[in-house]
C-alpha positions as CSV (number, residue, x, y, z in Angstrom):
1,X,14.9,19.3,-15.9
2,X,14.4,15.7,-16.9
3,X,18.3,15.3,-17.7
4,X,18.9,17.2,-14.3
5,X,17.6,15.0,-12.7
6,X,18.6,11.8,-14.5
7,X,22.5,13.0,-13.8
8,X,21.8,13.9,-10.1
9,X,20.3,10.0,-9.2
10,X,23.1,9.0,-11.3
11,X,25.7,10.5,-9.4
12,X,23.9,8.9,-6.1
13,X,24.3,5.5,-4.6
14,X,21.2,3.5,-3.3
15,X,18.6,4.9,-5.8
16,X,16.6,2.4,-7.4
17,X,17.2,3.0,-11.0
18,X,14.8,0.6,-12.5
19,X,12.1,1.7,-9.7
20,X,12.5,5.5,-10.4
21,X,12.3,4.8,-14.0
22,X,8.6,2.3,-13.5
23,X,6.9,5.5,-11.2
24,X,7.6,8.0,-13.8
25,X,4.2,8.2,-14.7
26,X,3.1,8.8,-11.3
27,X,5.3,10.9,-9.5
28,X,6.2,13.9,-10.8
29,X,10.2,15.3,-11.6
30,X,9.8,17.6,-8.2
31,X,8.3,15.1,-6.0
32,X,11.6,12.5,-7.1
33,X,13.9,15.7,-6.0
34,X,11.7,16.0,-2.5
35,X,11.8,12.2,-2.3
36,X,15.6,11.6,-2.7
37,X,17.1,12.1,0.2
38,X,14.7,9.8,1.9
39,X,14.9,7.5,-0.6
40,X,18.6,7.2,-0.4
41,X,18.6,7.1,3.6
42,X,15.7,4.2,3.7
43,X,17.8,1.8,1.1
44,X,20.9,2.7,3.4
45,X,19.4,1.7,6.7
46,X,18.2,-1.4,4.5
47,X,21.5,-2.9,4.0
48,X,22.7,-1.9,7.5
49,X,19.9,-3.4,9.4
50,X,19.6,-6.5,6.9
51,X,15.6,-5.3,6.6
52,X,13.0,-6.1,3.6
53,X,10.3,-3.7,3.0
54,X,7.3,-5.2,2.3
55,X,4.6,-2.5,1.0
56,X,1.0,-3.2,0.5
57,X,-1.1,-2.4,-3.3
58,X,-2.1,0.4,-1.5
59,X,0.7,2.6,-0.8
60,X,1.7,5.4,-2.2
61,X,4.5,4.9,-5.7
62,X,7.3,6.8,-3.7
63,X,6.7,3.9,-1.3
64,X,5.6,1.3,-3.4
65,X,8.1,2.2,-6.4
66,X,10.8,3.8,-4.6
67,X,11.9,1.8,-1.5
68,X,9.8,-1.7,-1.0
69,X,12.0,-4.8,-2.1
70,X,8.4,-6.7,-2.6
71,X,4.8,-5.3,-3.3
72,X,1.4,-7.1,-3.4
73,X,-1.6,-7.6,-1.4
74,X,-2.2,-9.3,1.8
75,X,-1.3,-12.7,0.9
76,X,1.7,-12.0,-1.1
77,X,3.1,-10.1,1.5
78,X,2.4,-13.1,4.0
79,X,4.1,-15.3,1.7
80,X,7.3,-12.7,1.2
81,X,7.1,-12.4,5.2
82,X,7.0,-16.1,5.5
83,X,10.6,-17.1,3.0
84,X,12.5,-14.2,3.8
85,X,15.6,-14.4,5.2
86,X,16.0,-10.5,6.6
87,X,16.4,-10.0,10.2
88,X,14.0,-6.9,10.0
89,X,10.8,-7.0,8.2
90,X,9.1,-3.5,7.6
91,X,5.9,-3.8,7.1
92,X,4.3,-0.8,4.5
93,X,1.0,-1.3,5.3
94,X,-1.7,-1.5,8.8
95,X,-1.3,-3.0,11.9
96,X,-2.8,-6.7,11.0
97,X,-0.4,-7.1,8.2
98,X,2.5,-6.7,10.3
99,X,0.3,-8.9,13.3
100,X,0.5,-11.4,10.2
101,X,4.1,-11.0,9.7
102,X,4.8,-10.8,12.7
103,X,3.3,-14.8,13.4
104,X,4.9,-16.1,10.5
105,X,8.4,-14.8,11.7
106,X,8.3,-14.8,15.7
107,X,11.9,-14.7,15.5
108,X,12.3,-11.3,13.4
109,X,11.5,-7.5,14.1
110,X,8.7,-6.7,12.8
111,X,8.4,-2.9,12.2
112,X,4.8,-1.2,11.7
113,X,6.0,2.8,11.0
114,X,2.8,3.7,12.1
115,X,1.0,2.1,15.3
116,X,-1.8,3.9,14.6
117,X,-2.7,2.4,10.8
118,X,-5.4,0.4,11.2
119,X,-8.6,-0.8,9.4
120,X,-11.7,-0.2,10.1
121,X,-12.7,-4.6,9.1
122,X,-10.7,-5.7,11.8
123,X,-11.9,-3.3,14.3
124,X,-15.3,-4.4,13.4
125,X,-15.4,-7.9,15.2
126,X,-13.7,-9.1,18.6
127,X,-12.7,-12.4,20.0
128,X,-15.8,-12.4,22.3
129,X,-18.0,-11.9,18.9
130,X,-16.3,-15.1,17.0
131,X,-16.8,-17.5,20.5
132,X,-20.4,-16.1,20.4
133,X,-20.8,-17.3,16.4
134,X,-19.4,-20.4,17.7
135,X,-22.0,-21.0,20.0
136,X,-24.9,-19.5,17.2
137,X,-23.7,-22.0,14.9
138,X,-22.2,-25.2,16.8
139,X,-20.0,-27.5,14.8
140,X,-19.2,-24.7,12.1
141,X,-16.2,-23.9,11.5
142,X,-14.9,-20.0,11.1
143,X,-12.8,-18.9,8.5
144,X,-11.6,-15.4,9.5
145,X,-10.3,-12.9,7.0
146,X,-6.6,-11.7,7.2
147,X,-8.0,-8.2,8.1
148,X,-8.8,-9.1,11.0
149,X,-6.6,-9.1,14.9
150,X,-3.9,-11.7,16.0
151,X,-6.5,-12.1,18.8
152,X,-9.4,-12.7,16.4
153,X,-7.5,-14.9,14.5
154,X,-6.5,-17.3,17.6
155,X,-10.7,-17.4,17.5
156,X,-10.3,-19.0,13.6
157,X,-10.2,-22.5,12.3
158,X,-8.0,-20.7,9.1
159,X,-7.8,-17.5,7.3
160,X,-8.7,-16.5,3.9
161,X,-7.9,-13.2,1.9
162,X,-9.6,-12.4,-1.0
163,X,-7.7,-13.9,-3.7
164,X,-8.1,-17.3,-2.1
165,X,-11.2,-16.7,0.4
166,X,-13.3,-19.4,-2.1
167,X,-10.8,-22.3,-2.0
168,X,-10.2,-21.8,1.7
169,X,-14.2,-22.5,2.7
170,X,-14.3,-24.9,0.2
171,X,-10.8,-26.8,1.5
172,X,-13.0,-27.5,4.8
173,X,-15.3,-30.2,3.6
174,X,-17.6,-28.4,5.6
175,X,-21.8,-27.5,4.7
176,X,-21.6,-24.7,6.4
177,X,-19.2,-22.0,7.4
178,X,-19.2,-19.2,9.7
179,X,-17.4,-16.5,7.2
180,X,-15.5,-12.9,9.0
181,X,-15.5,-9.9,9.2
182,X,-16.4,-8.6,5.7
183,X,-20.0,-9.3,5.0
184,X,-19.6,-8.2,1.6
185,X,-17.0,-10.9,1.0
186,X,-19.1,-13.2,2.6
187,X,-21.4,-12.8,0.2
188,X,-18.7,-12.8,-2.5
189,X,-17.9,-16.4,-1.6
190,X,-21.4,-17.5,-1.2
191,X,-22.3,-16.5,-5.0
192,X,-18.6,-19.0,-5.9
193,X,-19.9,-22.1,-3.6
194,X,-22.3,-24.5,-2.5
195,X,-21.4,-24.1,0.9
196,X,-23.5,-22.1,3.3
197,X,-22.2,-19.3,4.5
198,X,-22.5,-17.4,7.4
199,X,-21.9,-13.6,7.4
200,X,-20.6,-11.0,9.9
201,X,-21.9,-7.3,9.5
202,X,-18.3,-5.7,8.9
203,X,-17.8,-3.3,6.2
204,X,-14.5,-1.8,4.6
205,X,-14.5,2.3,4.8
206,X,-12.9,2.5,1.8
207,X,-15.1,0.2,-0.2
208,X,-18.8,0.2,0.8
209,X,-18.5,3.7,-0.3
210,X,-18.5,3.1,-3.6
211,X,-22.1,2.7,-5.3
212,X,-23.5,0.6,-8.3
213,X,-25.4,4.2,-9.2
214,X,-21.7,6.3,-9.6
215,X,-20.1,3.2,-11.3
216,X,-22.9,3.5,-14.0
217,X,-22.0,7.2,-14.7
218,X,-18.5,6.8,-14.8
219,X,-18.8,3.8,-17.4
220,X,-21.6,6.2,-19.5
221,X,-18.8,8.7,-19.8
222,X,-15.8,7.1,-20.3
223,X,-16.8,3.4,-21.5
224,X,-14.5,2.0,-19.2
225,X,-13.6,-2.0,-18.2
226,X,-15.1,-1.7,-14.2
227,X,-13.1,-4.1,-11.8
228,X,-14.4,-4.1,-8.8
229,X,-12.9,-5.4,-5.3
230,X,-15.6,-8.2,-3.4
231,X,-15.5,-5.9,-0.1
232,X,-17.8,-3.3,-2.2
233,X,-21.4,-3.6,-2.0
234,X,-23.5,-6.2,-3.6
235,X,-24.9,-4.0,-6.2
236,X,-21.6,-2.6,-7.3
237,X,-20.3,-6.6,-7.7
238,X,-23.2,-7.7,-9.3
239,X,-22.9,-4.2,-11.7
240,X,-19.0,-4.4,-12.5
241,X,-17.4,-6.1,-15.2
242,X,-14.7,-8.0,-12.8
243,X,-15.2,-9.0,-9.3
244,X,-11.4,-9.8,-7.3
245,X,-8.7,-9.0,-4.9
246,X,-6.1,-6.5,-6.0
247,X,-3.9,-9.7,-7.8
248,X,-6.8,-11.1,-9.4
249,X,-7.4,-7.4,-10.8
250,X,-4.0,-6.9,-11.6
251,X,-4.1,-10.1,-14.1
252,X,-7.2,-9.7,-15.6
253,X,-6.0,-5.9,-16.6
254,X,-2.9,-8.1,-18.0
255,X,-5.2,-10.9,-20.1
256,X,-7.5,-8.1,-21.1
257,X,-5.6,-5.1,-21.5
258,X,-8.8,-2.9,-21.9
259,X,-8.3,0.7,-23.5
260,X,-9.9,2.3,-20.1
261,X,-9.9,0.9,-16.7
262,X,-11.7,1.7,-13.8
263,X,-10.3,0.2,-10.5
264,X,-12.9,0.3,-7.5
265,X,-10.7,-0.1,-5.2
266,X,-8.1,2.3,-3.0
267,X,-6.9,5.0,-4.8
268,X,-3.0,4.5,-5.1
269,X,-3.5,0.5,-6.5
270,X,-4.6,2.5,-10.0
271,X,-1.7,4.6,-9.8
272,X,0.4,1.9,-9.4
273,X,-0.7,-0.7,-11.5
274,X,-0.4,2.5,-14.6
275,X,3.3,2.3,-14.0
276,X,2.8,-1.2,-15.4
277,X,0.0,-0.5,-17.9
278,X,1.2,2.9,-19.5
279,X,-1.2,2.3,-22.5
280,X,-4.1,1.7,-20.8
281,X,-6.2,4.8,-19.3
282,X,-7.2,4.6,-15.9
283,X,-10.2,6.4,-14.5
284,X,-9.7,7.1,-10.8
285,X,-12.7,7.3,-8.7
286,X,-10.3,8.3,-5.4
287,X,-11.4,6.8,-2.1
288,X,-8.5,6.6,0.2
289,X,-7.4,4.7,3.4
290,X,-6.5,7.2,5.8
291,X,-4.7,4.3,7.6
292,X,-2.2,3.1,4.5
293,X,-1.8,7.3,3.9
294,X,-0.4,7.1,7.9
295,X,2.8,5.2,6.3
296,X,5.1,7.6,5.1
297,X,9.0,7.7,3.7
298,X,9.9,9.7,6.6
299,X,8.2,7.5,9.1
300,X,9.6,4.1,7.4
301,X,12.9,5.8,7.7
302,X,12.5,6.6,11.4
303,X,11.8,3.1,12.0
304,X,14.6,1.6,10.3
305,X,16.6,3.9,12.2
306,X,15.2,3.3,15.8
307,X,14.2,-0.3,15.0
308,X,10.5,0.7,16.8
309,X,7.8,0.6,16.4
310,X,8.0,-3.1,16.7
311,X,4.8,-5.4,17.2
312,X,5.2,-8.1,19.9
313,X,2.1,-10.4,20.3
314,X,1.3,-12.6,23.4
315,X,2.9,-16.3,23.2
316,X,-0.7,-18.1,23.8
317,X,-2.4,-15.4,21.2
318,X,0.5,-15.9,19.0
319,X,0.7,-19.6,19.2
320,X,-3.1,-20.1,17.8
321,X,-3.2,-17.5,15.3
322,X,-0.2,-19.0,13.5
323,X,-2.2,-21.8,13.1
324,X,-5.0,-20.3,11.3
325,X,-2.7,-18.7,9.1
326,X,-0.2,-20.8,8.4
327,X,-2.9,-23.3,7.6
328,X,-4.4,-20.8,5.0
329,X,-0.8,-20.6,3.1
330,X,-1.2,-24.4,2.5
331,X,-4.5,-23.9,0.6
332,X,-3.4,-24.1,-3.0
């Protein structure tokens, strides 16, 4: 079957060799056979529409191995938004990635395949709630996660993500900081600084469900290096081995290369990060993000061939939350 197959891509243009050969390990001989004639289609429609796909740790492999030209987490993808020079940017990920990508390249087309992927932090605070902090805490400035709306983030003085959330507070000079929407971040960044911190009560759906009680039984029974995200709970942090965003995880598996690994974080990361790691042994705890699942290869394909759904944002919104974010890409 293996040779089958091997001779069949082979034989067909616009397959990503090196890709198909790095998601081996996590997609199976069948699924590459289902996946082809997608695959094929979306690196087509690439080259005709000038388009990079962008895809988000937490995608699927045939996503993130098959078709994305660049893969990371929310500020690498900023960053690849930011310096390409596509005239289409297809965002694999939820809606306030492509928001993001959307404000760093006003003059693009920013496709989202799914409207409807969103996430449940940035629904959990509104503009209205960041003017009321402001007027809570007078004088102190608000650093805003990226999961969070174009129209929260004209509210913001900057945005953070997770791999740089503790040098963005700290770049302010400030005493005190108003920190949102993840309270569990929050806290993250106030166990890193000597700046005060003030939380929001917004919780990822994916994370807080994780617990410090089930990360103790799965490291009993399989003696496994824990890395956990800073949106779980405190008590999962304070009980894992590594606390980071999805890049810090991926090179501390690199520096440490344990025997087992367990990721607390979205599901797909682990399987993609094995690709990369195939001697290490991941245990996979799955919690998944319905809203990254709502990207699929048939709907990325749609949208390359339609050029919609696009995400337009409203000048004066637009014009402040660039601001805040392009202000967090010069923290270094």
């Amino acid at each position: 079957m293996l040779q089958a197959l091997d001779a069949r891509h082979a034989a067909v243009p616009g397959i990503l060799e090196d890709s198909e050969a790095r998601s081996r390990g996590s997609i199976s001989e069948p699924e590459w056979l289902l996946f082809e004639p997608l695959i094929e289609e979306i690196q087509r429609l690439k080259k005709e529409r000038n388009a990079l796909l962008i895809a988000h740790n937490y995608q699927t492999a045939e996503i993130f191995h098959g078709v994305a030209d660049a893969r990371g987490d929310s500020l690498a993808l900023a960053r690849h938004a930011a310096n390409s020079s596509a005239d289409v940017i297809v965002m694999c990920g939820v809606r306030f990635m492509a928001e993001t990508a959307k404000l760093l390249c006003p003059d693009k087309t920013v496709l989202l395949p799914d409207l409807e992927a969103g996430c449940s932090l940035a629904a959990s605070i509104t503009p209205e709630d960041v003017r009321a902090l402001r007027r809570q805490y007078p004088g102190a400035p608000v650093v805003g996660y990226v999961n969070t709306s174009a129209a929260v983030k004209a509210e913001l003085d900057i945005c953070c993500t997770s791999s740089n959330a503790v040098r963005v507070v700290e770049s302010l000079g400030a005493e005190r900081v108003i920190f949102v929407p993840d309270e569990y971040l929050a806290r993250f960044v106030a166990s890193r600084t000597n700046v005060e911190i003030i939380p929001w009560r917004g919780h990822c759906e994916v994370h807080e469900r994780f617990t410090a009680a089930e990360l103790e039984e799965y490291r009993a029974a399989t003696g496994a290096y824990v890395l956990a995200h800073p949106e779980c709970p405190e008590d999962v942090q304070l009980a894992a081995d590594y606390v980071g965003s999805t890049s810090g995880m991926i090179e501390e598996l690199t520096a440490r290369h344990p025997k087992r690994a367990l990721l607390l974080t979205e599901c797909s990361m682990s399987d993609n990060v094995a690709v990369a790691h195939p001697d290490i042994e991941f245990v996979r705890p799955c919690n998944l993000c319905p809203h990254m699942k709502r990207i699929t290869l048939a709907n990325i394909r749609d949208c390359l061939r339609s050029l919609s759904p696009a995400i337009e944002l409203e000048a004066g919104i637009a014009e402040r939350a660039r601001s805040a974010v392009r202000r967090m890409l010069e923290v270094r």
